[in-house]
Phi, psi and omega in degrees: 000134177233188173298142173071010187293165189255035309180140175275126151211106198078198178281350195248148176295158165222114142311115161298097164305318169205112163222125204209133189038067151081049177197164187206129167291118159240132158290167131279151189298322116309142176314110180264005177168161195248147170219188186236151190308291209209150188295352187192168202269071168241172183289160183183147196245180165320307151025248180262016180273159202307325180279332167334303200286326200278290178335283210277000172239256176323327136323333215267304182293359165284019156239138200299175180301305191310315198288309172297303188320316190295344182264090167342109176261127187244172167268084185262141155327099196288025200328149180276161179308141179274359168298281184302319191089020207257140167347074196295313165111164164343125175307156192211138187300135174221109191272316176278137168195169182264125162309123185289180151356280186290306190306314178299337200267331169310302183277337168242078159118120174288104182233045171321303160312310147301003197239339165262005164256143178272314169004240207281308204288036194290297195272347195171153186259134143221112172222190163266059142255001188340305190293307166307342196245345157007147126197159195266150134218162210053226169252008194256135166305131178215157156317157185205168212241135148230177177330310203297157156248136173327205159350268176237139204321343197262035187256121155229146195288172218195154140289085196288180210281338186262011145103357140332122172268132193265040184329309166321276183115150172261135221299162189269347158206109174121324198222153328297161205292352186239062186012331174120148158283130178300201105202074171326134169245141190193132169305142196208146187268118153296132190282152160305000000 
């Protein structure tokens, strides 16, 4: 198994990200369900917002007993936005999670450089990894939501359908009307 390999797991495909000392960070390869961040428009850090809760309880139990022994619960790190300055919050157990900021830029393209300038890149990273952070639901490219937070606590920051990281970030509820595309990330114990 290497980085970017394609793997069955539970019901869904998963892109390999990393893998070091017998486990490996999987995406799924597609947008599995459009949800909305949190149930209602407030500030809210990952923490305590809804899709966290839905990803680590109801998401978690749509997989068999054998298949969860396989999943790793880890400790992730919040970062505050690095633009903005808005609050990533308390670190948090995560058997499910959304990728942050630094992680879409680690794992699909290094935009390192862009991520310590403000300049043109205020609103969104657009470079050439654009293509690499793509994803589908159905058969149309669409957005997808990460962890970090946008703007303001009521953001969270996003991938747009042309694969552009979306540093402002989309309201965490009620606006754009068709709540952001999922892509669960989650650690996984390599089979023998």
């Amino acid at each position: 198994m290497a980085k970017d390999d394609i793997i069955s797991f539970g019901n869904y495909r998963w892109r390999m990200l990393d893998i070091k000392e017998g486990k490996a960070l999987v995406i799924t390869e597609d947008i599995i369900a459009l949800r909305w961040y949190n149930n209602a428009f407030v500030e809210i850090s990952w923490a305590e917002c809804e899709l966290r809760n839905y990803l680590n309880h109801e998401f978690y139990n749509s997989f068999n007993q054998v298949e969860k022994a396989r999943i790793i619960t880890v400790i992730n790190s919040n970062p505050d936005n690095p633009w903005f300055k808005t609050k990533g919050g308390i670190d948090t157990m995560d058997s499910i999670f959304l990728l942050s900021i630094e992680e879409v830029c680690r794992y699909f393209g290094d935009s390192k450089e862009n991520m310590l300038t403000k300049g043109k890149q205020k609103w969104l990273i657009d470079d050439e990894n654009n293509r690499e952070r793509q994803a589908k639901f159905g058969s149309e490219y669409h957005w997808w939501r990460l962890r970090s937070p946008g703007y303001y606590g009521r953001t969270s920051a996003s991938v747009n359908a042309n694969g552009n990281v979306y540093v402002r970030g989309n309201g965490v509820f009620g606006k754009p009307k068709d709540s952001g595309g999922i892509r669960p990330a989650l650690w996984l114990k390599l089979e023998d």
